[in-house]
C-alpha positions as CSV (number, residue, x, y, z in Angstrom):
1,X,0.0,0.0,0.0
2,X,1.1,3.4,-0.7
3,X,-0.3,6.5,1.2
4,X,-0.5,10.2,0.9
5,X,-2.1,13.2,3.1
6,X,-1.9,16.5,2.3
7,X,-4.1,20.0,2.2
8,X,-5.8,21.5,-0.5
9,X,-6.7,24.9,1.0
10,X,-8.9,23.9,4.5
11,X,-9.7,20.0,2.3
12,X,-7.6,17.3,4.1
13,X,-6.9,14.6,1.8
14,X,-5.5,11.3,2.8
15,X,-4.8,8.7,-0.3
16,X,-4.3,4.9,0.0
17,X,-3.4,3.5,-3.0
18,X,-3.4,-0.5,-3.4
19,X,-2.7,-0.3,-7.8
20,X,0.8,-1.8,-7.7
21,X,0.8,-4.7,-5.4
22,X,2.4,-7.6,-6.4
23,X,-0.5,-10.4,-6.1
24,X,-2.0,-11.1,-9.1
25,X,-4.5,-13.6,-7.5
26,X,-8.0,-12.6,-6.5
27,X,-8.1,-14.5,-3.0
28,X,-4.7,-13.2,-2.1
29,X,-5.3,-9.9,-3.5
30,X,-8.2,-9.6,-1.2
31,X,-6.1,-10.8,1.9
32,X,-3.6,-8.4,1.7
33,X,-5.9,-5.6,1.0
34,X,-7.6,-6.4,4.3
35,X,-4.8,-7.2,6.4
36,X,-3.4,-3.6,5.7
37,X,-6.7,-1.7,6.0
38,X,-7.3,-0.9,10.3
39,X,-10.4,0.0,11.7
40,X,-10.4,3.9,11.5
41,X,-13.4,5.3,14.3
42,X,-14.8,8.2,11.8
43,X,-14.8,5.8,8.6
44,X,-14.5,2.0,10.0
45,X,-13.0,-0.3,7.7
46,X,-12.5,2.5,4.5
47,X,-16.3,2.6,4.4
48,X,-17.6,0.4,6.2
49,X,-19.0,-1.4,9.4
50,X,-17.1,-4.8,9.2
51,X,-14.5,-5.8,7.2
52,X,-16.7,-8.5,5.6
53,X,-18.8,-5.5,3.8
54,X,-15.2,-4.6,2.1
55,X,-14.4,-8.2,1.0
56,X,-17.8,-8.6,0.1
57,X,-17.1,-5.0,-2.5
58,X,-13.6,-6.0,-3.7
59,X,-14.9,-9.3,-4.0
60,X,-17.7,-8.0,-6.4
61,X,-14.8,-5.7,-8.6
62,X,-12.4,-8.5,-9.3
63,X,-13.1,-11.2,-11.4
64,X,-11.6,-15.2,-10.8
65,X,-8.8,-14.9,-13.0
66,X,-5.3,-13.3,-13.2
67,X,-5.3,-10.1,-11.6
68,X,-2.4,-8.3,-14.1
69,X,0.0,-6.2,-11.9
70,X,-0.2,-1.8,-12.7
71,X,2.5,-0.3,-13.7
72,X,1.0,3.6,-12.5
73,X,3.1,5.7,-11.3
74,X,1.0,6.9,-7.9
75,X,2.5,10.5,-7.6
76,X,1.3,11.2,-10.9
77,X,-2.2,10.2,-9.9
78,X,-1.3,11.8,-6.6
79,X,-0.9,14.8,-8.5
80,X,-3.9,14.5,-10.8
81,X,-6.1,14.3,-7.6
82,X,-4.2,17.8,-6.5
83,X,-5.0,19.2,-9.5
84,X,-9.0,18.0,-9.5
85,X,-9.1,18.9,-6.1
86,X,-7.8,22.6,-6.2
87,X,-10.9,23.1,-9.0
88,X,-13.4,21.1,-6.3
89,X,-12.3,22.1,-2.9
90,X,-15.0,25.1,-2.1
91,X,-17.5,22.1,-2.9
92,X,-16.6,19.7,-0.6
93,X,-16.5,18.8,3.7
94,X,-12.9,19.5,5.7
95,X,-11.7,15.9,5.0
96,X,-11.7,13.2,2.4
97,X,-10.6,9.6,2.1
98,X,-9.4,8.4,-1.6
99,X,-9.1,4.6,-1.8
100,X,-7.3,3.4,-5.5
101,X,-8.0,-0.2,-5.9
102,X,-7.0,-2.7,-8.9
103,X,-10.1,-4.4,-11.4
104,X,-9.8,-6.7,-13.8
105,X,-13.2,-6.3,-14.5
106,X,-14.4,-6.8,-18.2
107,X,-17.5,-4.4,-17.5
108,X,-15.0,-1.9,-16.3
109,X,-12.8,-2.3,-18.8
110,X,-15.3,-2.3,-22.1
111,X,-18.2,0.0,-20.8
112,X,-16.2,2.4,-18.7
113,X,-13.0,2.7,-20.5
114,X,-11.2,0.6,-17.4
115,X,-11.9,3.4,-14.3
116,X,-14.9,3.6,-12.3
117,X,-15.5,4.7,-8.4
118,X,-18.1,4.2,-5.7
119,X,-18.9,6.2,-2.9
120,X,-19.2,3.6,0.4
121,X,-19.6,5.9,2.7
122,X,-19.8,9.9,3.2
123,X,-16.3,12.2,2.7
124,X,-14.7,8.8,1.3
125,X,-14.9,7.7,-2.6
126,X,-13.4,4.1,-4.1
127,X,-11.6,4.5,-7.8
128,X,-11.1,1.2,-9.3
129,X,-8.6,1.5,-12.3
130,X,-8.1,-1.5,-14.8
131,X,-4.8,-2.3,-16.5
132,X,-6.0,-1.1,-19.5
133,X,-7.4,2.1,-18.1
134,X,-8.0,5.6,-20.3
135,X,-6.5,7.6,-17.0
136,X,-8.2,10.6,-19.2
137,X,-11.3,9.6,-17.7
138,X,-10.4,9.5,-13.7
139,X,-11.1,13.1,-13.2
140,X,-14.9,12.5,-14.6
141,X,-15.1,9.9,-12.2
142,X,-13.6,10.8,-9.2
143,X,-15.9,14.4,-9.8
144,X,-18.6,11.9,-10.0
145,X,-18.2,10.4,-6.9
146,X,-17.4,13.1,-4.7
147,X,-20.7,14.7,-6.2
148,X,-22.0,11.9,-4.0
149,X,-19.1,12.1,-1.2
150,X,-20.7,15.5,0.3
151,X,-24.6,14.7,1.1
152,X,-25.8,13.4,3.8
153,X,-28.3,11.5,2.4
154,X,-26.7,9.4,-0.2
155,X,-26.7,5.4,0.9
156,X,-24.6,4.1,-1.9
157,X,-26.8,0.3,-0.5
158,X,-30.0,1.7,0.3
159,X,-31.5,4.6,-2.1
160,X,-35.0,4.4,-4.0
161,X,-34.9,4.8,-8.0
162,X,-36.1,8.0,-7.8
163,X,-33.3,9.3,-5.1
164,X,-31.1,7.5,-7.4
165,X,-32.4,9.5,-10.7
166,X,-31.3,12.3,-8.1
167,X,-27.8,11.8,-7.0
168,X,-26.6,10.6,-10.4
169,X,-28.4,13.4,-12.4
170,X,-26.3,15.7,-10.1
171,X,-23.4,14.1,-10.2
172,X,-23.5,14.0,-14.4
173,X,-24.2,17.7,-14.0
174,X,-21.8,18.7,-11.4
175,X,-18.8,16.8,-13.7
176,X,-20.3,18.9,-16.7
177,X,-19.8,22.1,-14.4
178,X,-16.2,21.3,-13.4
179,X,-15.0,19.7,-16.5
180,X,-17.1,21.2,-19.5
181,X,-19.8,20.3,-22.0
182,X,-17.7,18.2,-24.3
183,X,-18.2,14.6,-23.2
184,X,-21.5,13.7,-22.0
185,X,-20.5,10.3,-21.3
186,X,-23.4,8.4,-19.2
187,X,-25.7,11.3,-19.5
188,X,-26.8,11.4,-23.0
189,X,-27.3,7.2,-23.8
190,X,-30.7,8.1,-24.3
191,X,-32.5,11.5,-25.5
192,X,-34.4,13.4,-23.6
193,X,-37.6,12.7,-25.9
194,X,-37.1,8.7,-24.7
195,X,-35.9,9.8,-21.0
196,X,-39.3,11.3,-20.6
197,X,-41.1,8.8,-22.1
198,X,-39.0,6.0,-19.9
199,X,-39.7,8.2,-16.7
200,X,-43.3,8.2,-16.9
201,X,-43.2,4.2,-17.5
202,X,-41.1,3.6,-14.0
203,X,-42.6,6.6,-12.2
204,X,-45.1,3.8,-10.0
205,X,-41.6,2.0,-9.0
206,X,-39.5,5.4,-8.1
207,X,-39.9,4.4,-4.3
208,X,-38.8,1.0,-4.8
209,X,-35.6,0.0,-3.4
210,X,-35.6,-3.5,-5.1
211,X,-32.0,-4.1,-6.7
212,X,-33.7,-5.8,-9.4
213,X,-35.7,-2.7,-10.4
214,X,-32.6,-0.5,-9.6
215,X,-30.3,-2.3,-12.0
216,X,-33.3,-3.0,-14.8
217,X,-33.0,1.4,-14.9
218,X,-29.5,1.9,-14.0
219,X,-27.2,-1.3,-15.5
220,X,-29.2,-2.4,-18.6
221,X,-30.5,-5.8,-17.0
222,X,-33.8,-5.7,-18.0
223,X,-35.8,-3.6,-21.3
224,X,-34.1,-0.5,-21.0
225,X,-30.5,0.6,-22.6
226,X,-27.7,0.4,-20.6
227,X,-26.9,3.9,-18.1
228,X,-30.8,4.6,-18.5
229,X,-31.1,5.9,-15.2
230,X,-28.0,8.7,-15.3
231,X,-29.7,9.8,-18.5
232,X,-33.3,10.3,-17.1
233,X,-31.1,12.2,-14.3
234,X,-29.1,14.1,-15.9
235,X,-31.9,15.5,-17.6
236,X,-34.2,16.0,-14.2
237,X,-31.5,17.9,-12.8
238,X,-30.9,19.6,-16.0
239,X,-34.5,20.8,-15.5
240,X,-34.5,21.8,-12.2
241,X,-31.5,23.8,-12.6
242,X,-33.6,25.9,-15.8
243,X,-37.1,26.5,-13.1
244,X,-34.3,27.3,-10.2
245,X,-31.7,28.9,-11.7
246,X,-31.3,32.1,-14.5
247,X,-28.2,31.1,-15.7
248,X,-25.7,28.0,-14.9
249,X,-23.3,30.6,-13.2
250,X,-25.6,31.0,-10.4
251,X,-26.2,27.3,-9.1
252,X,-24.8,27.1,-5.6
253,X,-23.4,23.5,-6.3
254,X,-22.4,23.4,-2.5
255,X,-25.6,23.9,-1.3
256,X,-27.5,21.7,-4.4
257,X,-25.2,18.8,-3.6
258,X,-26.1,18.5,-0.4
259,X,-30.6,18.8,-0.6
260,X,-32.7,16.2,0.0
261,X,-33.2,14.1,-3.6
262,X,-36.5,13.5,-2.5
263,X,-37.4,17.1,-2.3
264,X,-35.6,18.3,-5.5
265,X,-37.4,14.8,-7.5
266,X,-41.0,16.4,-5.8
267,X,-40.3,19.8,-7.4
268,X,-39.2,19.3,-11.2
269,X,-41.7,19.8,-13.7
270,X,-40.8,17.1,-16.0
């Protein structure tokens, strides 16, 4: 493991990086990772309660086969982070965890160009980077995730569709505020003609927390394309924003990060 703390402005930042370890078996990988993360009292075990929760997640991002060793040079990351986080900083708490894991993941790899991240648990994100990883694409990401990183009421394991539609149709806009309109990425798999149309089909479900719903909208399991749900959410939010909001240069993204999705879903005429 490789580690880093430093301050951006008032931000604390504290990095553990587990991207160049030697193991290039699953079970072992796993082991080593767990043997080196303690139980911290404001963040448990990096995000969670036991350590069984973060097997249970590294289990579920590493596929049973060879687990090819990454040759990334972790101050350059280290750097990148810097770099993302002197744009972010005003937008975020006084502290925040960054966990870099290894995937071998073949979802990762083909529909997410090799990075992707999670948010476990609040002020603390997960990147997961694949050997062969577009690093373009970890600031998108990691601006993704610490969209979610700030609010209170984000429950990476236990969120309805429609406070789902929320948090990722803020996070899609909040990376398109920091970064630029250029790549919509998730956000535009869909238009906003078929988001609407798609919205009004699963609004009876949006206070369903069944997985099996949740991944039919969000992960392409069931009828509808793949990334559904960040469309339909990037366009809510993109909504909200126009009955809230004059003009983009206005939108108090600390404050909007941090509502209640439930409120913001209950006021967008969509």
């Amino acid at each position: 493991m490789k580690y880093k703390n430093f301050q951006v402005k008032n931000l604390d930042v504290k990095i553990y990086s587990f991207l160049n370890e030697n193991l290039n078996e699953k079970k072992q990988l796993i082991k080593e990772i767990l043997s080196e993360i303690s139980e911290d009292k404001e963040i448990g075990f990096a995000g969670w309660k036991s350590k069984e929760g973060l097997r249970e997640n590294l289990d579920f991002n590493l596929e049973d086969k060879r687990i090819p060793k990454l040759n990334i040079n972790f101050e350059k990351i280290v750097n990148k982070i810097k770099n993302l986080l002197e744009k972010t900083h005003l937008y975020l708490n006084k502290r925040l965890w960054v966990y870099l894991f290894p995937t071998n993941s073949t979802f990762v790899k083909e529909e997410l160009n090799g990075v992707t991240g999670f948010c476990p648990w609040k002020n603390l994100i997960y990147i997961y980077v694949h050997p062969e990883c577009n690093l373009n694409d970890l600031e998108k990401v990691i601006i993704h995730e610490l969209a979610h990183s700030v609010s209170k009421y984000y429950k990476s394991l236990d969120m309805s569709i429609g406070e789902g539609l929320i948090f990722e149709g803020l996070a899609e806009n909040f990376v398109e505020a920091i970064e630029g309109e250029e790549d919509k990425n998730l956000s535009q798999v869909i238009t906003e003609k078929k988001a609407k149309e798609i919205f009004f089909e699963i609004k009876k479900i949006l206070k369903e927390k069944d997985f099996k719903h949740y991944s039919e909208v969000f992960y392409g399991t069931g009828k509808y394309p793949n990334w559904t749900g960040y469309s339909i959410g990037y366009y809510l939010i993109e909504q909200y924003i126009k009955q809230k909001f004059k003009d983009k240069k206005e939108i108090n993204w600390r404050e909007l990060l941090r509502n209640n999705p439930n409120k913001i879903l209950s006021e967008i005429n969509f």
